[in-house]
C-alpha positions in Angstrom: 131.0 130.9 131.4 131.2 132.5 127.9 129.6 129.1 126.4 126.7 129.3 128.9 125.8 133.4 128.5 125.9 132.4 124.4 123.9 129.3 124.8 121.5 131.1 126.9 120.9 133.7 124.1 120.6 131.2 121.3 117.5 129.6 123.3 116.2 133.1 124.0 116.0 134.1 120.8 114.6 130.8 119.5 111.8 131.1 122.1 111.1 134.9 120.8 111.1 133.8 117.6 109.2 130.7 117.8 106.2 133.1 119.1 106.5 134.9 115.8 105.9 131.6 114.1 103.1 130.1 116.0 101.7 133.6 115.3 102.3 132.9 111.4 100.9 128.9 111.4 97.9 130.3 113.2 97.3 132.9 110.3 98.1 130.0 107.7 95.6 127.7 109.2 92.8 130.0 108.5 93.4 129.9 105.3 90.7 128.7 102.9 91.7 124.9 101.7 92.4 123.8 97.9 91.4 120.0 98.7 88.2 118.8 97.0 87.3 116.9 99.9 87.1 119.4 102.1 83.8 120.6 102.7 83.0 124.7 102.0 79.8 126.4 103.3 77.1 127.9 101.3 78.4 131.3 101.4 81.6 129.9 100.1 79.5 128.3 96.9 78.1 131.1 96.7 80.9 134.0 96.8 82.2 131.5 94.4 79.5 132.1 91.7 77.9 128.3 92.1 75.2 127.4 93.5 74.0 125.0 96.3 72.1 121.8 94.5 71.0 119.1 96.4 72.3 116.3 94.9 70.3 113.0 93.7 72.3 110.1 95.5 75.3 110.0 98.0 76.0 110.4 101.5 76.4 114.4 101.0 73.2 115.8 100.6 74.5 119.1 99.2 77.2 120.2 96.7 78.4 123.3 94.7 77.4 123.6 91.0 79.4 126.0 89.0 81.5 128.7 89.8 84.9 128.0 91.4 84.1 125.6 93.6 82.4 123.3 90.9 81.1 119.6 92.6 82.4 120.5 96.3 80.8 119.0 99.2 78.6 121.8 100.9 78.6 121.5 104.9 
């Protein structure tokens, strides 16, 4: 009996806590990406201090020039 009532609060308290993390992979998911493949919006470009230049060849018509998000793809 004294097995069950621990067991029982282990698996409680993983269940609390495992809202807590969903909660923090939610928040962390938001998060702006560092891959260079990812594509970023103008208003990212631009926060960024590049600009938007439409590019001369490619499948991506769009792409950031300068700033900190130098040659990303724009969306």
């Amino acid at each position: 009996m004294h097995i069950r009532r621990i067991l029982a609060a282990v698996i409680a308290t993983a269940a609390l806590a495992g809202l807590g993390l969903t909660g923090a992979t939610t928040a962390q998911a938001s998060a702006p990406s560092d891959n260079p493949w990812d594509p970023i919006s103008a208003a990212t470009c631009q926060q960024g201090g590049g600009t938007v230049t439409k590019a001369q060849f490619g499948r991506n018509p769009y792409y950031c020039k300068g700033g900190t998000y130098d040659n990303r793809i724009v969306q």
